[in-house]
Each structure stands twice: as structure tokens, then as C-alpha cells.
N, C-alpha and C positions, 0 to 999 in steps of 0.2 A: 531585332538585335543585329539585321546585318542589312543594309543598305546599298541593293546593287542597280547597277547605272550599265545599259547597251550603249554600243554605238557603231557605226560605222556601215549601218546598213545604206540600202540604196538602190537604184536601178542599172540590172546590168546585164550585158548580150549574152546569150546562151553559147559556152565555152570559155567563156570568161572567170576573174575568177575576182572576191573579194573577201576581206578580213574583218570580220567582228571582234571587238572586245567587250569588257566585261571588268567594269572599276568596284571592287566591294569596299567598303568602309564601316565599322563600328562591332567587330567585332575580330576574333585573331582567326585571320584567312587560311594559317597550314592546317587548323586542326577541320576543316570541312574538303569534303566532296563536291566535286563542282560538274557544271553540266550542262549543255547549250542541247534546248528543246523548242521546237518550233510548230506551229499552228495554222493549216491553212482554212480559208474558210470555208466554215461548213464543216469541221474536221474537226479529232481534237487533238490535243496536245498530245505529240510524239517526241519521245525522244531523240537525238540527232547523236550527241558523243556526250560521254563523262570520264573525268578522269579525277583517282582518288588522291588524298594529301602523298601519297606515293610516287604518284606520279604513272599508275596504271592507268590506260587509255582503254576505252571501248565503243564500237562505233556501230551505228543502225545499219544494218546491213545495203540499204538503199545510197549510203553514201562511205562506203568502207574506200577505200584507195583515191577519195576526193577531196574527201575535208581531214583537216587536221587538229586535234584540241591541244592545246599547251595552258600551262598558268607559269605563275611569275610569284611565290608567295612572299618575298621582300617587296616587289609592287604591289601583290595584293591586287591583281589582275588575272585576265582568263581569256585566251585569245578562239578563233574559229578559224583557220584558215580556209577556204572555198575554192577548191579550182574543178575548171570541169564544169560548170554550174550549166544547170538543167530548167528549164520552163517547171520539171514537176517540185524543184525547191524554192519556187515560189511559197511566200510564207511570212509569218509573224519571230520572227527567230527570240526566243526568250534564255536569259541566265538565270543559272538553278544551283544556291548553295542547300546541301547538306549534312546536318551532322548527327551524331545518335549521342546519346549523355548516356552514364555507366546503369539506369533502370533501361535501356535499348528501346528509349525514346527516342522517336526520329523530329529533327526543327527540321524546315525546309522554308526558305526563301526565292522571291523572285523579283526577276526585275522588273519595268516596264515594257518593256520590247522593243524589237527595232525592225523594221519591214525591207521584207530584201523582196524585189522581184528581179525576175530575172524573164526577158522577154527581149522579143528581136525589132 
């Protein structure tokens, strides 16, 4: 039902900083929860930040005052910004929509992912 696209990852020096996005398509973007999770290996999937069609932010403690989530629901996008970046946010960074329908069934969608490393 909903079709999401990463991008903008990459390789980049420790302090540095860089911006993911998050393109959804095929389904109506304000009524989900959206949320950038990433996976290093060996690990598993943790959360990084989400923010609701509210526009409530909440962030993994390991990157609170670094990264920043935004969305855009006329674009129907979802951004990450990254500053600060660290050797340990090395990772598979993935987009995460969610929504619950009125029996508080929860959908959840993901995208492909996008590889940020971050190394000197």
C-alpha cells in the first residue's frame, strides 16, 4: 500500500554531517507515522527517530541533539538530518511508515535502505 524510496546515504568523515530522505508513494502520507531505523551488522534493526502525522518527534537516545526528523506531507516525504556523525552510526539506515486502522491494527512499511558509513 505504500511505496517508500531512501536516498541520500553515503560515505562520510566522522563530524561530518549528511541528510536522508524518504519519497512515499501510493497511499495518503498525513494519515501514517513515519520513522527512520537503521541496522548495523550483526545487529538488529533499531530505531533512530519518528515523528507522528503531528508532527511529534522522538529520538534514540544515542543520537538525541544530532539528528533531526522532519516530513513534508504535501511532498509526501521524510527527511534525517545527521550532524555530528559518528564511526558508531555506521549503518543500513531504513524508512518506516506506520498506521493503525480503527480495529488498532497496526500496517507498517519499509523501504529498501540506504548505507551511510561514516569513517575517516
Amino acid at each position: 500500500q505504500v511505496h517508500l524510496v531512501e536516498s541520500g546515504g553515503g560515505l562520510v568523515q566522522p563530524g561530518g554531517s549528511l541528510r536522508l530522505s524518504c519519497a512515499a508513494s501510493g497511499s495518503i502520507f498525513s494519515l501514517y507515522a513515519m520513522g527512520w531505523y537503521r541496522r548495523a551488522p550483526g545487529k538488529q534493526r533499531d530505531l533512530v527517530a519518528t515523528i507522528t502525522s503531528g508532527g511529534t518527534t522522538n529520538y534514540a537516545d544515542s543520537v538525541k541533539g544530532r539528528f533531526t526528523i522532519s516530513r513534508d506531507n504535501a511532498k509526501k516525504t521524510m527527511t534525517l538530518q545527521m550532524n555530528s556523525l559518528k564511526p558508531e552510526d555506521t549503518a543500513v539506515y531504513y524508512c518506516n511508515a506506520k498506521r493503525t486502522n480503527a480495529n488498532h491494527e497496526t500496517f507498517a512499511y519499509w523501504g529498501q535502505g540506504t548505507q551511510v558509513t561514516v569513517s575517516s
